[in-house]
N, C-alpha and C positions, 0 to 999 in steps of 0.2 A: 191935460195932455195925455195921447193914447201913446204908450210905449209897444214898439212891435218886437215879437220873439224873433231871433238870429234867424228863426225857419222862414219865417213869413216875409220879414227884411231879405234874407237872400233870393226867396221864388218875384220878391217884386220889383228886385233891382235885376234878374236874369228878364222878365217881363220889362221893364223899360230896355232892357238893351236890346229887346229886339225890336223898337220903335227907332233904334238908330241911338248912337251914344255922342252928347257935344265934345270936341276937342278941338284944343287949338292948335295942335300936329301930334304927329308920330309920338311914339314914347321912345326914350332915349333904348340903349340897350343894356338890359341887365347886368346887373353889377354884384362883388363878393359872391360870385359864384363856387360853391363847396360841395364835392363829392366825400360822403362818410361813409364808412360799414356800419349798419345798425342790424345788431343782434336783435331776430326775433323771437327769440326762444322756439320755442316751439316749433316754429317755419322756417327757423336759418334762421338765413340772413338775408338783408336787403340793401340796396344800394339809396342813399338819402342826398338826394339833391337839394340846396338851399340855397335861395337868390335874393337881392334886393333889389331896387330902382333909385337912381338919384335922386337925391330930394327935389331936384330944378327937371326930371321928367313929367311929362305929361302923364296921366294915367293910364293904365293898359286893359282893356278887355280881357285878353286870355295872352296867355302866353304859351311858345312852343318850344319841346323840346327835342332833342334833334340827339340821337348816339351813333356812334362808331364802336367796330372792333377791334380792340387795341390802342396802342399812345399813334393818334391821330392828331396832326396839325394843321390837316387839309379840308376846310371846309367843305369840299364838293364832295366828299367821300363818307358824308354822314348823311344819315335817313333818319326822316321824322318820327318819333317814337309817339307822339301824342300831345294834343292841344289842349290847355287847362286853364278850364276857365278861373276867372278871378273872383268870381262871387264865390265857384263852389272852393276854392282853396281856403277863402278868408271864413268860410264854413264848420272848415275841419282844422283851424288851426285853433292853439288854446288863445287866449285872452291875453291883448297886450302883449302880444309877438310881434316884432317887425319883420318884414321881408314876410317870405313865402316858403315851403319844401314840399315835396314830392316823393314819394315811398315806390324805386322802383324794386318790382318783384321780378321770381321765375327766371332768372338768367342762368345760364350755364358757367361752371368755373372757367375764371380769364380774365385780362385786362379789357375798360372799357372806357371810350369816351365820352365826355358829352359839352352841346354848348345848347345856350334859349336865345329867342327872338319873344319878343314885347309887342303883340298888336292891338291898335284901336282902330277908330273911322276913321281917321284921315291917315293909315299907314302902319307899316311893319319898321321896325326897328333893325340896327345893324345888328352880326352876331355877337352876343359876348364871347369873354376869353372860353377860352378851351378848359376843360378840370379832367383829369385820368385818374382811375382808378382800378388797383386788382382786386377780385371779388373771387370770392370761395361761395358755393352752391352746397345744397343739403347734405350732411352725411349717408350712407347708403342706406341706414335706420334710424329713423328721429319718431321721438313722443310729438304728437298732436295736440295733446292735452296738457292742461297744469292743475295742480292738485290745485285742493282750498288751502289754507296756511292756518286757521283757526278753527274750534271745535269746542264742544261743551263735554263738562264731564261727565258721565252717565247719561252721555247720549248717543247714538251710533255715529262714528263717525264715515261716511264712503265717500270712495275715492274711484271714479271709474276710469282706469289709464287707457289711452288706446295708443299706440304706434303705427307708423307705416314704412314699410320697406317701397325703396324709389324703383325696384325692378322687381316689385311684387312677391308674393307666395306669403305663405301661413305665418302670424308672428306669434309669437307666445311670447310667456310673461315667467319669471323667474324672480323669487324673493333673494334679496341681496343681505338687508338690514331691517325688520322689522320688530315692532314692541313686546314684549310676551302678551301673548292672546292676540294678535295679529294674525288676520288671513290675507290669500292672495289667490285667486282664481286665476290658473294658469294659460287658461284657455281665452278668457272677458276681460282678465286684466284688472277685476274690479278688489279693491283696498277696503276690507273692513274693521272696524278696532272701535271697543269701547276702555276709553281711562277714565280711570276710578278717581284719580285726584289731579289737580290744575297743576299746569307745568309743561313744559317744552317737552316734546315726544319726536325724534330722528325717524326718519324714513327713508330705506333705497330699494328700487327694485329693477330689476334689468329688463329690455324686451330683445328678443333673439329671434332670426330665422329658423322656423321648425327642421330646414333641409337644410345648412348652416348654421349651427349656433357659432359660432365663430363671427358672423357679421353681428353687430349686436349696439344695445345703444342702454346707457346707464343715465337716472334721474335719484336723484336725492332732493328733499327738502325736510322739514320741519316745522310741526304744527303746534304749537300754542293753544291749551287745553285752558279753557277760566281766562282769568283777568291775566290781562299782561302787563309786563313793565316796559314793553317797548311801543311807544304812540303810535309806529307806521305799522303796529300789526292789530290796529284794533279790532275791525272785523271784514268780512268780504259781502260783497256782489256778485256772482254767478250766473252762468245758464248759457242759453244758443239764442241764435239770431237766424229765422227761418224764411223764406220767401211764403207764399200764399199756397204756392205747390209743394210744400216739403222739404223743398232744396236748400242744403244750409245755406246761409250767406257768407260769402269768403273774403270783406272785406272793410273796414271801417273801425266808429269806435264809439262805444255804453260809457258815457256823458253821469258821474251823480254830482248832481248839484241841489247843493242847499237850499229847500223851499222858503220861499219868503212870503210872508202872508199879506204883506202890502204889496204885495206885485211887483211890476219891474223885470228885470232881467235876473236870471239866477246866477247867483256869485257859483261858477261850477269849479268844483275843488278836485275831482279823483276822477281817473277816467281808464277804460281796462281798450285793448283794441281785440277788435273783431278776428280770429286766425280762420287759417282757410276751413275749417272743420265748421264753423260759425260758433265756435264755443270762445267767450268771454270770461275775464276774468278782472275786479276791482277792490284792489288792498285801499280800505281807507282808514284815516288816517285819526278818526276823530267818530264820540256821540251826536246824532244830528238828528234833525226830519232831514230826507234826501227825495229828490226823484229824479228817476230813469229817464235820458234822452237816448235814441240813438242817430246816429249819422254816419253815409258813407256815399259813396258814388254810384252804387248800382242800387239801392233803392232809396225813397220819401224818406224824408226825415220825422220820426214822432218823440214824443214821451210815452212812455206805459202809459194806457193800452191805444194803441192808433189816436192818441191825441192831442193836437196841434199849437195848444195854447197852455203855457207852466200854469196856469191857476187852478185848469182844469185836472191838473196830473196825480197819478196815484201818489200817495207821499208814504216810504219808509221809517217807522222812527227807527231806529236803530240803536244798543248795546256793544259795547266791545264784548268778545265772543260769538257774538251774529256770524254766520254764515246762512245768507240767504241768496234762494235760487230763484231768478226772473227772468223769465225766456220771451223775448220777442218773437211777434208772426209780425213782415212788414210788406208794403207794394213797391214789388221791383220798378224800376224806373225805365220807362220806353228810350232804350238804347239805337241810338245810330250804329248800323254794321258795320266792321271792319275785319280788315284782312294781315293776316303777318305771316312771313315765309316763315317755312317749320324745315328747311336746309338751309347749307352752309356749302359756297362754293368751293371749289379747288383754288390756290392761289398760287399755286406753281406747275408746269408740264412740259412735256417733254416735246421738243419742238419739233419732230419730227412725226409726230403721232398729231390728230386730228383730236382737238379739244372738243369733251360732252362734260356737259352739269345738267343733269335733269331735277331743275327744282320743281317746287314743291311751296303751296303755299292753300291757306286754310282762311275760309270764312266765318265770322261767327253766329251766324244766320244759316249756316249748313252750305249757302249758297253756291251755284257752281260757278267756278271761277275760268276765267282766259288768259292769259299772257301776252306780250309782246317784247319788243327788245328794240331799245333804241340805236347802244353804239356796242362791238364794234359795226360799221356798214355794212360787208360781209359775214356777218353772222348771223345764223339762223333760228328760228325756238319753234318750236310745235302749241299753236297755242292753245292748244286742247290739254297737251300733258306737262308742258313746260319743260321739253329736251331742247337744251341750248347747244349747236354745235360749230365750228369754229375753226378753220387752216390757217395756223399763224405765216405771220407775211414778213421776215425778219425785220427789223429797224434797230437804231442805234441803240436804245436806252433796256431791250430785249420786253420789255410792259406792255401789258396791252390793257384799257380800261374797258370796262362793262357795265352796261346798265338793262335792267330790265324791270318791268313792271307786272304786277297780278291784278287783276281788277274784276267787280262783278260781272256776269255777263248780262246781268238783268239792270245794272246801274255801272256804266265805266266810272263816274265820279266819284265811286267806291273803291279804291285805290291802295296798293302798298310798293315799295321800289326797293329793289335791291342793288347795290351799286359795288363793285370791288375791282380788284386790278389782280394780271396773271402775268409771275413773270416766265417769261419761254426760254431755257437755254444754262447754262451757267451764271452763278449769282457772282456780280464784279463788287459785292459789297462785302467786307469784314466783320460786319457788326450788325446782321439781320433779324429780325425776330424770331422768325421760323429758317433756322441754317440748318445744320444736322443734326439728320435722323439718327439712334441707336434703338434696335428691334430686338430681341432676342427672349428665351427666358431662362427660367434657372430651376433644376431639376437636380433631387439628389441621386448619387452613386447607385440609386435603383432604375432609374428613370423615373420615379412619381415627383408631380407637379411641388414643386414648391408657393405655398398660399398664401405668404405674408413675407411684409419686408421690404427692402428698397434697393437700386439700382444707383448710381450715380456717377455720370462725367466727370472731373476734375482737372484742369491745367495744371502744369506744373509749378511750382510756387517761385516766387520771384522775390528779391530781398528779403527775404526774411518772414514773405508773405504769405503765405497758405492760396493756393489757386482757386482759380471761383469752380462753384461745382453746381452742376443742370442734373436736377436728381428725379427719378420714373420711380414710380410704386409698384410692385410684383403684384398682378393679380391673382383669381382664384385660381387660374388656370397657368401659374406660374410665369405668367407671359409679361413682359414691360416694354416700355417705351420712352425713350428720352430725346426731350427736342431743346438740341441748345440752341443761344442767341450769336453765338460766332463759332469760327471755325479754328484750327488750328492743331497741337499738338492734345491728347484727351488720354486719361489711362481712368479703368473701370473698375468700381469696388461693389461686391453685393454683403448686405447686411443683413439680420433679421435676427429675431429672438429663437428661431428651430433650427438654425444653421448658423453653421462656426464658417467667418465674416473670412471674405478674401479680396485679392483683389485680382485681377485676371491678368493670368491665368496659374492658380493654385499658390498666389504670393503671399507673404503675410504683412510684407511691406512694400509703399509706394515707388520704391529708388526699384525694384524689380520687378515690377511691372510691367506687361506689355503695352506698348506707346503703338496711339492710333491717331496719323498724320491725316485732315481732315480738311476737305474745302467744301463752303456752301452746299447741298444741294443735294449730300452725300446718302448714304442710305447705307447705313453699317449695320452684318447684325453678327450680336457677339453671347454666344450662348453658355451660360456658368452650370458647370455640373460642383456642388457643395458639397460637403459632409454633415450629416445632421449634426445635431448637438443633441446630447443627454440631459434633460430634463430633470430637477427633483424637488418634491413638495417640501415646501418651507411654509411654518406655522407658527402660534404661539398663541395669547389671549393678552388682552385689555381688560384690565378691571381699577377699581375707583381704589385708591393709596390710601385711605380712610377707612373701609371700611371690607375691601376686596369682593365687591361686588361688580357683573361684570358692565361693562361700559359700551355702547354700542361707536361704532368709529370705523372711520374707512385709513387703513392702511397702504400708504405709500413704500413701494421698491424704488430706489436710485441707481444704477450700475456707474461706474467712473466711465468718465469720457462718454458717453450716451446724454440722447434728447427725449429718452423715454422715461416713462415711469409705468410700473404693474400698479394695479389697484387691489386692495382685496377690502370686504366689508365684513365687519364680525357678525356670529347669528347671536339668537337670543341666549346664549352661555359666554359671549365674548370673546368666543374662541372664530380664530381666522386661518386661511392658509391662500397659498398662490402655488403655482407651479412655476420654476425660474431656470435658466440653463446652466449647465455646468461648468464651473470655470473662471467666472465672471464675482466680484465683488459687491455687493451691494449694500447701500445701507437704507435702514428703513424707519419711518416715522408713523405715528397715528395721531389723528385727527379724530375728534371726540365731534358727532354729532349735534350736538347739543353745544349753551354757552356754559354749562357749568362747571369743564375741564379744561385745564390748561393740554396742550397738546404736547408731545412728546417724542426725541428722537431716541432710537435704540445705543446703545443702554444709558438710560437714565440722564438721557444728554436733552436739551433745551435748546442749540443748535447744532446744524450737519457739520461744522469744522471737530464740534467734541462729539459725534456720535461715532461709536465703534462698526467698522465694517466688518460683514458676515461672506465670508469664499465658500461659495456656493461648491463642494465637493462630494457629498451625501447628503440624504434628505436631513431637513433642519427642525428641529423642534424646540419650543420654549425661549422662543424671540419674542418675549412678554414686555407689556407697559404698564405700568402703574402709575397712573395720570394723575395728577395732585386735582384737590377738587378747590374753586372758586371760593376766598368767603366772601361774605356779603359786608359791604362797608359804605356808610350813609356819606357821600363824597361825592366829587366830582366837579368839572369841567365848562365850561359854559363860554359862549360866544359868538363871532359871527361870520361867513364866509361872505366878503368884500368883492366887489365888481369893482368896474367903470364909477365915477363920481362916488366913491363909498356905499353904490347899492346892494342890499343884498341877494345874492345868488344862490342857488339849491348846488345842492354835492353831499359827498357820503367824506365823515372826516375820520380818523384813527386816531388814538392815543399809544404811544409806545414809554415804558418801562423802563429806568437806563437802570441797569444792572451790573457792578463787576464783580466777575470770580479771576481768582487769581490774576492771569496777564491778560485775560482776554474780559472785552466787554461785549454784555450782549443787551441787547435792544427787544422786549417783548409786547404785543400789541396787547393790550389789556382790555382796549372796549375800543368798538365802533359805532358810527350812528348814522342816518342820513338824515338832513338837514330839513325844516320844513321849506315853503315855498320862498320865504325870504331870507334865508340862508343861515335862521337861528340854529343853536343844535348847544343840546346837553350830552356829555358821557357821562351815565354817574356809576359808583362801587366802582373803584377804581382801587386798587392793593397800594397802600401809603409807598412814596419815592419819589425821585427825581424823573419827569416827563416830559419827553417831545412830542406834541401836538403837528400834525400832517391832515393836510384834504387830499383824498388819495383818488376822487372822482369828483371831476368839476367839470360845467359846462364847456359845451364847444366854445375856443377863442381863446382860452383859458389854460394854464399849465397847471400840473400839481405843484405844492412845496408848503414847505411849514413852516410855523406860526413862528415870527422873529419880530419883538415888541417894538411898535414903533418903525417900523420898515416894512419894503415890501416881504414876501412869501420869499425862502431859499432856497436851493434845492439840494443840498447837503445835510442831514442830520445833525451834524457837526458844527455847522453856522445857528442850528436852531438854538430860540429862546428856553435853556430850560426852567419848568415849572417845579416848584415842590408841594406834593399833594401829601396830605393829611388824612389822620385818620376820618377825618368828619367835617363836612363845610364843602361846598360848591362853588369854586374860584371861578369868578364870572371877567370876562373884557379880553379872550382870548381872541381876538378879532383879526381873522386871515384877509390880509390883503391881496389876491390873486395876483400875478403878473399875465401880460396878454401874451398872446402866440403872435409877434407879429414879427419873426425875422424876415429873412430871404426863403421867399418859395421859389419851388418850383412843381416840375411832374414826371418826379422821380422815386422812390423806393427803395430805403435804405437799410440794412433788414442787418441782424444777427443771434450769434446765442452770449447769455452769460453763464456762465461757470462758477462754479464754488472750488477752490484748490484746496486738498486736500489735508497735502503732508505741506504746505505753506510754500513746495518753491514753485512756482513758474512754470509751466508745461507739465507739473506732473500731475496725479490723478487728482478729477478736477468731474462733480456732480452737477448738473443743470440747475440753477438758481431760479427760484418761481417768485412774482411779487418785486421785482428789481424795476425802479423807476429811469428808466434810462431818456435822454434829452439832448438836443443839439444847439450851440448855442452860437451864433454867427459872432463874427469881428465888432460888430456894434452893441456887442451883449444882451443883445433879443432873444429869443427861445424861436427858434423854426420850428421845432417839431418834437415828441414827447412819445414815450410807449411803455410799456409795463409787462412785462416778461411773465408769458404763461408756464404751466406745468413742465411744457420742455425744454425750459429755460430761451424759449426764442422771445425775437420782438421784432416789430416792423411799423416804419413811419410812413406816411406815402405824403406828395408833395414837395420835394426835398431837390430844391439847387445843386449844383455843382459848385464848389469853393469850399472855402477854411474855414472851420469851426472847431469848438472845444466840444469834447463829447463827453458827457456827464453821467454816468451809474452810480444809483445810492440804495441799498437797503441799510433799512433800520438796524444796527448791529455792526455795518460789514465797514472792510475801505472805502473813504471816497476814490471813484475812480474817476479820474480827469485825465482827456487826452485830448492834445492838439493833433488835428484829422486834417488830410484834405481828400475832400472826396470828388475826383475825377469820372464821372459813369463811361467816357472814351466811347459812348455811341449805346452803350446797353441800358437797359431800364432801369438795373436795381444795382447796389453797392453793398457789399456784406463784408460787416467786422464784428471779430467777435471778440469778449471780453470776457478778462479773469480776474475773480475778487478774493477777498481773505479776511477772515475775521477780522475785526478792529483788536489791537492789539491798545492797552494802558500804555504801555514802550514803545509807541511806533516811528523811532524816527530812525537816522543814519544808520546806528550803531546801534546793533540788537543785544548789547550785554547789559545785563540788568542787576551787578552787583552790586550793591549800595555803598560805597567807601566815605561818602561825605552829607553831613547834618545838611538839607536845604531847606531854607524858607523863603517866602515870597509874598509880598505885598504891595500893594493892593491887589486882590484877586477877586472880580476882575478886573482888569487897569481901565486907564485911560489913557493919559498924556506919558505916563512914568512906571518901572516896573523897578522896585528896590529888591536885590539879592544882598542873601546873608550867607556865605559859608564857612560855619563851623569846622574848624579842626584841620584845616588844609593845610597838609604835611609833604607835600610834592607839587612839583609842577603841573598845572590843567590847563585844562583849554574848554573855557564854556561859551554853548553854542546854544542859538534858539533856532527851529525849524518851526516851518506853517506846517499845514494838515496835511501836507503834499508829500513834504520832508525834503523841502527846501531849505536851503539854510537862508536865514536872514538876517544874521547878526552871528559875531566869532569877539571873543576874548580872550588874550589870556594871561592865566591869574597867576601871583606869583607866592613863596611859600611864607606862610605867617600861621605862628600856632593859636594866636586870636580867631581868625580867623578872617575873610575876606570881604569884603562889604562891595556891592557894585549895581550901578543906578542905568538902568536901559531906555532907552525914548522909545517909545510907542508912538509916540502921535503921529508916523509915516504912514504906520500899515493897519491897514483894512479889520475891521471886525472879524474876528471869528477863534479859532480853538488852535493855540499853539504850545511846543515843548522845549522846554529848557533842558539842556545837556550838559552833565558837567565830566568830563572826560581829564582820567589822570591815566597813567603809567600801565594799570592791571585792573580797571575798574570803569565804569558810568554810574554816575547816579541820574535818572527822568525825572522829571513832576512836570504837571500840565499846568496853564494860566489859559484864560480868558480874555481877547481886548472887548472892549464894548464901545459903540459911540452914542 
């Protein structure tokens, strides 16, 4: 039997379907319809569509998919974005995927919607449901490029960075963190460096507008010099992917797959995607023979070099250490033309003024285009330039719809439609997407522009609730813009790190502030004159606690109450600085490059609740770290990440450290690892102690939560199974049972920040928390929705119902935080709550005294059915108490006086597994201890 390659198989199943395809009807309508943000490094970000079909549908030839702008429910109000056929999908997806996705690019920041239709021969399918999503667009300078990650010793390593600025002009290149003996070509961008010995080598380097450094874009990574100890960094696949004419290719993906010399299909294991530069990139994972496929949609698919069948294909053997360059020349693919509008109409006007939208729309054939216009009846286009113009005619509802079309003029069949609605007059709605305007800018005591910072609406705060706030970014030219989704009562605050914050006008608090009474449709402009702030360099050095050599590491600023962080990177002496404003608190941590330092907050603290703050008054020097250094310990972790039916599934898992100093316990991540394709994963050298084990990246469907023996995944640190690791031996059967994402959705957007409190009460100074696993968890104890809080301590879920849930925040270390929420959207898109956490406290329950007045002991620990108390020497009257992790009480006693002392037997068998404390309370005293239940 003649087996056929995926290439050959997909050109002759598109060749039969143009013979006509049999079915015995329509294909139903797509189903588990999922809009995601998928990070493209390099290119942003992109919008990831992913569908299935019922298993009782017929088959589908191609399928279409259809977007709107904005949380659209209206099916007539969306336009076809593009047709996808089914051969080429099942092309570019990996192996043993169900269902189908779609990688949309290129869009501007903003919400967006989408739904598919399923066609064959005998018929199109109904729409599927609706999916919305907010999408963020490129930063204003992004790298294009991604270094190699591996390198040999004694041999040159280069690195050619390139960047691009989205409104153009000269970029240069600026070294941040480099090796000693490291160059950097300021002008090419291009990274040279020869190491003399094997080992992990840090890299950062900035790229900046020549005429703005101020716009700017920072990359770091890390390259593995010789053998490594970590399997996913064995070696690379490199190079570009060119057309015939020179022109990169900007889109697809370099396929290695394992040669097999008995023919067959190739088992393909690693695969890099194509970015718009055509430069490719492939971490594999393993020693192999490999060869080169590629595939995408705008050109033929081959193996190195143009050819068509794996037996014939060039074969790599490959070494870990390998970095190898292999550049595709390929044949573009004869494309059908098409047209997309390159504007965006007006969607409000003044109805007394005659409506123009002179659009605009682009062939990709160069071709010249025509317009026309279907509704409203009375309205006009130029079908040469596409000027639409328009006398509103009042009606009740004040909307008027529109449709109009671009088409070749050498083929009308060649088609694109633009469809939106204008409303005319005052808006009779409370709760609009586009309500009011705020224009203005913000200019210090001199009149020059202010170039950085934010603007921000805020309501006035209602029970106890902080108001919602619609916040505009000051441009270069100190100018903003803020467009909220309702109207109402609004008071304005300007922020920024070169200006001492107000709120308008010259207040320093919200209770006096000037208030701006606001209806729909309004167009306010409110111009902030500031006081600069003083500025002053803060520095210090990084170097290794062994040996005081210096350590290369990027350096975090925190300010209290802020969602920012400064960066700075040490040079080749370890020595760092920042510029910071005056006045402001911060505290600072460094991050060590490299895995061979533990990281460290200032002074000498391990987390930000013990790290000492630094009051920025004068310049600062000698904010030094002395980062303890890793040993090396033959140990480790081993296990499995669990799916559906106990399969396993790929994700990136962490090991965390339980440590107590004194009252407070801290949680340290000692190793991470990502998983291979069937969800195995070892951590090994791991510092001997008691360990909770977390999958901290798991596929889509899937929550995080950690490893609880014999049960599912948890999401509290504090429910977790702990391990005790050793100096030596690899504890294998740590087997994560995933739980699924399957509460109540919806197509909403639930978004906040978490905080780190400072001085431990409540409101007061309180640092953005980065790495916090936050989750929502509906009435029937499903997980809706899940997010993980970046740098600035925010997060955001998209999908998200209206109704009652438990809202769950965990880092490793910190409180659990558990709240009963309801979250009401009252017509707007998104819900914002924020959250304040606090070190785990050994004491954390009612009553925070922690004098010891009475002997406790306790057993069994941990229980089951029974929990036996003995207390020693009780000489007064108590009262013992047990609280859950919450510091709920769940049980009260009280003891009476015996200088024996007290004996007293508790039933467990009501309440639920997890981590609880005993309280023994007399007259002028507490004594704590903690217990375990287990089932």
């Amino acid at each position: 039997m003649t087996l056929l390659s995926r290439q050959t198989f997909a050109a002759l199943l598109i060749a039969l379907m143009s013979f006509g395809t049999l079915h015995a009807a329509a294909p139903d309508a797509p189903t588990d319809v999922r809009a995601t943000l998928m990070d493209m490094g390099i290119i942003g970000y992109g919008i990831h569509i992913s569908w299935n079909l019922p298993s009782s549908s017929d088959d589908a030839d191609y399928f279409s998919l259809y977007k709107a702008v904005g949380k659209e429910n209206d099916y007539s109000k969306f336009s076809k974005l593009k047709d996808l056929d089914v051969a080429l999908l099942d092309s570019l997806k990996s192996p043993n995927t169900a269902g189908w996705s779609w990688l949309v690019k290129g869009l501007p920041t903003g919400e967006y919607s989408f739904y598919l239709t399923a066609t064959n021969g005998d018929g199109t399918s109904g729409e599927s449901q609706i999916v919305t999503i907010f999408f963020r667009s490129l930063p204003p300078i992004h790298f294009t490029t991604q270094p190699p990650k591996v390198g040999k010793p004694n041999v040159e390593y280069v690195y050619d960075a390139d960047a691009q600025a989205l409104a153009g002009g000269v970029v240069k290149f600026e070294a941040l963190s480099l090796p000693q003996g490291a160059t950097l070509d300021e002008t090419t961008g291009v990274v040279k460096y020869t190491a003399t010995t094997k080992g992990s080598v840090g890299f950062a380097i900035k790229a900046y507008l020549e005429s703005d450094p101020s716009v700017s874009a920072v990359q770091q990574w890390s390259v593995m010099f010789g053998d490594s100890n970590v399997p996913n960094d064995c070696m690379v696949f490199y190079g570009t992917v060119k057309y015939e004419n020179g022109d990169p290719v900007p889109e697809g993906k370099i396929f290695a797959a394992e040669y097999t010399a008995a023919g067959g299909r190739p088992n393909v294991a690693f695969y890099g995607r194509i970015d718009q530069n055509g430069n490719y990139i492939i971490p594999v994972k393993k020693e192999a023979t490999f060869i080169l496929d590629a595939v995408g949609q705008t050109f033929e698919p081959e193996y190195y070099q143009d050819v068509t069948d794996p037996m014939n294909a060039t074969t790599f053997d490959v070494s870990c250490g390998d970095s190898i360059e292999v550049n595709f020349v390929v044949t573009k693919k004869a494309i059908k033309p098409s047209i997309r509008f390159t504007t965006t109409p007006p969607f409000k006007w003044d109805p007394n003024l005659e409506f123009e939208y002179d659009a605009d729309a682009v062939a990709t054939n160069n071709g010249a285009i025509k317009y026309s216009i279907q509704y409203p009846q009375s309205a006009t286009i130029d079908e040469t330039t596409g000027l639409v113009k328009y006398t509103y005619t009042p009606n009740s509802s004040g909307m008027v719809q529109f449709k109009i079309t671009a088409y070749l003029d050498s083929d009308p069949n060649v088609g694109a439609v633009q469809q939106w609605a204008v409303r005319f007059g005052p808006d009779s709605s409370n709760n609009r997407r586009e309500c009011v305007f705020f224009v203005g800018t913000v200019k210090d005591e001199n009149g020059n522009a202010i170039t950085e910072g934010i603007v921000y609406a805020q309501t006035p705060a209602s029970g106890g609730i902080l108001g919602q706030k619609f916040v505009g970014r000051i441009n270069q030219n100190g100018a903003y813009q803020i467009i909220t989704q309702k109207d109402g009562v609004f008071k304005l605050r300007a922020e920024g790190q070169t200006f001492v914050p107000e709120w308008y006008e010259d207040q320093t608090d919200m209770q006096n502030a000037t208030e701006f009474n606001t209806s729909c449709l309004d167009t306010i402009r409110v111009d902030f004159v500031v006081s600069p702030v003083t500025m002053h360099t803060v520095g210090g050095m990084v170097y290794a606690a062994d040996n005081n050599d210096p350590v290369q590491a990027k350096v975090y600023a925190y300010s209290t109450n802020s969602n920012a962080a400064n960066v700075a990177f040490t040079d080749n002496t370890g020595n760092w600085s920042m510029d910071l404003p005056e006045g402001k608190t911060f505290y600072f941590r460094a991050e060590p490059l490299t895995n061979d330092f533990y990281p460290e907050y200032y002074d000498n603290a391990s987390s930000p609740s013990q790290a000492t703050g630094v009051l920025i008054d004068a310049p600062k020097t000698g904010i030094d770290f002395s980062l303890e250094r890793k040993q090396v310990y033959q140990n480790g972790l081993s296990g499995t990440l669990l799916g559906d039916n106990n399969t396993g599934v790929p994700g990136v898992v962490a090991a965390y450290k339980i440590e107590a100093r004194g009252s407070i316990l801290y949680l340290r991540m000692m190793g991470k690892t990502v998983t291979d394709s069937s969800g195995n994963f070892t951590i090994s050298n791991l510092e001997p102690g008691d360990y909770v084990v977390r999958a901290i990246l798991v596929p889509q469907g899937y929550a995080p939560g950690y490893y609880k023996e014999n049960a599912e995944a948890v999401m509290l640190w504090q429910d977790a199974t702990q391990i005790a690791v050793s100096n030596s031996g690899v504890i294998s059967g740590i087997d994560i049972q995933l739980r699924k994402v399957n509460g109540i959705r919806g197509n909403h957007r639930f978004h906040g920040v978490v905080r780190l409190r400072i001085n431990g009460a409540q409101g007061g100074d309180a640092i953005p928390m980065e790495g916090v696993f936050v989750q929502l968890v509906d009435n029937d104890n499903n997980i809706s929705g899940h997010a993980q809080t970046d740098a600035a301590g925010e997060f955001s879920m998209e999908g998200i119902a209206a109704g009652s849930y438990t809202l769950v925040a965990d880092l490793p270390g910190y409180e659990a935080y558990l709240e009963e929420i309801s979250i009401d959207f009252s017509g707007n898109d998104s819900f914002q709550r924020d959250i304040e956490m606090g070190a785990q406290s050994t004491t954390s329950v009612d009553d925070p005294a922690a004098v010891s007045a009475f002997n406790l002991s306790l057993y069994p620990n941990p229980a089951t059915d029974i929990v036996n108390i003995n207390i020693a020497g009780l000489k007064e009257m108590a009262t013992l108490r047990v609280f859950n992790r919450l510091g709920a009480e769940v049980y009260s006693q009280e003891l009476q006086v015996s200088q024996s002392g007290e004996n007293v037997s508790f039933n467990t068998a009501d309440l639920p597994a997890g981590t609880y404390y005993l309280s023994v309370t007399g007259a002028n005293s507490t004594t704590v201890t903690m217990f375990n239940i287990v089932r």
